[in-house]
N, C-alpha and C positions, 0 to 999 in steps of 0.2 A: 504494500500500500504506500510506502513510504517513496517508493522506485515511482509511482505513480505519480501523486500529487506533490512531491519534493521538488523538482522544476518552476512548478506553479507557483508552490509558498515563496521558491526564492524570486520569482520574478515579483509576488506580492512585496517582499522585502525592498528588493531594486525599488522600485516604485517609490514606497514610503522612504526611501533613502532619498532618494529624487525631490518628492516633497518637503523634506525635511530640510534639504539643500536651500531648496525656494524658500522653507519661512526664514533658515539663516542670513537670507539676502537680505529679507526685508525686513527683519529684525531690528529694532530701533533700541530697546531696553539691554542692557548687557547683560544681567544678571537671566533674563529669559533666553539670550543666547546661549548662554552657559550652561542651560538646561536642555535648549534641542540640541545643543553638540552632546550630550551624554546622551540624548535620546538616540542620535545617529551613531554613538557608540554601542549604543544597545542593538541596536537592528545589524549591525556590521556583527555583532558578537554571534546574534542568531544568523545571520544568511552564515556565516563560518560554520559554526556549528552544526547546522543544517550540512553545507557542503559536505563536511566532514562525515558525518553520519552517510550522505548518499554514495561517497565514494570509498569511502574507509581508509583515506591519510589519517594517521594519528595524527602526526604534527597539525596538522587542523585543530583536533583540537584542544591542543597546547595553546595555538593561535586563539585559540577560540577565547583560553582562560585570560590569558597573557592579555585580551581585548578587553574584558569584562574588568577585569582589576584595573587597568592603567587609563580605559578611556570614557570607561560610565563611572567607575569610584573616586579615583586618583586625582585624575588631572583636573574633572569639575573640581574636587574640594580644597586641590590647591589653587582654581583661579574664584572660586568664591571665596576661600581664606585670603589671597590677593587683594579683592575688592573689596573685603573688609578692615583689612588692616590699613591699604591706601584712604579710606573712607571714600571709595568712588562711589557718588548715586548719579552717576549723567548718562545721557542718555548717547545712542552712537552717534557720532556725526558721518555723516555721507556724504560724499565730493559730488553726487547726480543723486536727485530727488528719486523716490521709490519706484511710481509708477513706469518711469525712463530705464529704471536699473530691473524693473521687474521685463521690459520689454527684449532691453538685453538678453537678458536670461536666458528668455525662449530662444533667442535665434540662436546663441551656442548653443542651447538641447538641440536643435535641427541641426547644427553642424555638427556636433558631437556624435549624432545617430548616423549623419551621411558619413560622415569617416569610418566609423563600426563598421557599418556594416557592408562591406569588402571582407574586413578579419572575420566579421561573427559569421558568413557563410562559408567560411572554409574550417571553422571552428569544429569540432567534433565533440566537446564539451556537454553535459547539460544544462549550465550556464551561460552558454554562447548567447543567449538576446540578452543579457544585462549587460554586454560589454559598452553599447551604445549611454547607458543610464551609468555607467561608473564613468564616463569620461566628462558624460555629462555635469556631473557629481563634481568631477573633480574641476573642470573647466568654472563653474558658478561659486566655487571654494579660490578659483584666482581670483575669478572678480570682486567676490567679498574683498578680500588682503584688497585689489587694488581701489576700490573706492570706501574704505574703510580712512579717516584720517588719525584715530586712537593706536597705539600699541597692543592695547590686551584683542580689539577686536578683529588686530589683523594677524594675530597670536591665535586666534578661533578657528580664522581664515585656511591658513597653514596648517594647523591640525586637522582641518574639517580636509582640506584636500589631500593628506595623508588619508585620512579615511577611504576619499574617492580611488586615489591609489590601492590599498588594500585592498577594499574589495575588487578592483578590475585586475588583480592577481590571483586571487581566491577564485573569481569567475574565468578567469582565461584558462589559467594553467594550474589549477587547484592551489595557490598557494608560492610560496618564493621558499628558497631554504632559510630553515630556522635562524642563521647568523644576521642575515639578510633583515629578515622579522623584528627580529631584535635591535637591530642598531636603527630601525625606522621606529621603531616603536620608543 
């Protein structure tokens, strides 16, 4: 059953990764940022561990652990201990108004997916359609960083498109070797 519908749940994951990417973008409060980056650590932990489970890499999920502790516990409670201790309550500032940067967005997902998908049809994977949504991911995690003008929120940026990068390795080729994992994480 799992051989079944396991493709499915990760493309459900892609997706919500994808959305999660968008509300990063449009994210105005930081402290809310710092909550969908743990929420998009959490869905990275599950489409891992999901993968892991459909293919049977262990190191999956080692990745899977190594995801769960460093990007849904760790790294939020060090950048809300950050923002506490700074006393930061402001809010992001943006270089392009929302509606403009939301417009953005979409047109990288469209190039993001026309580039994929060349690779995802030669893909043999079961994860070969989320390769279009991790680039995507990742591409809307640079635009954060670049229209971001604060430090901690283009510290979000960079970690959120490490995310996008993990998972479009997890989804290509099940994964990078563990040293690899490690020194990105």
């Amino acid at each position: 059953m799992l051989q079944h519908f396991g493709p499915q749940v990760i493309n459900l994951l892609a997706a919500v990764l994808l959305l999660l990417a968008f509300a990063m973008l449009s994210q105005r409060r930081i402290l809310s940022l710092i909550n969908l980056f743990a929420a998009q650590g959490f869905v990275l932990f599950l489409s891992t561990a999901l993968v892991a489970a459909l293919t049977g890499q262990k190191h999956l999920y080692v990745s899977a652990a190594v995801t769960l502790v460093l990007k849904v516990t760790l790294l939020p409670w060090i950048l809300h201990r950050l923002i506490r201790r700074l006393n930061v309550k402001w809010d992001v500032e943006t270089l392009i108004n929302i509606p403009t940067t939301m417009l953005v967005g979409i047109l990288l997902v469209i190039l993001a997916f026309n580039l994929a998908a060349p690779i995802s049809q030669l893909a043999g994977t079961v994860t070969r359609s989320t390769l279009g949504i991790a680039l995507a991911s990742m591409l809307l995690s640079f635009m954060m960083m670049i229209t971001r003008s604060k430090a901690v929120p283009q510290v979000i940026g960079f970690l959120s498109m490490e995310n996008g990068l993990f998972f479009a390795a997890t989804a290509a080729v099940y994964g990078m070797p563990m040293v690899v994992e490690l020194g990105i994480a």
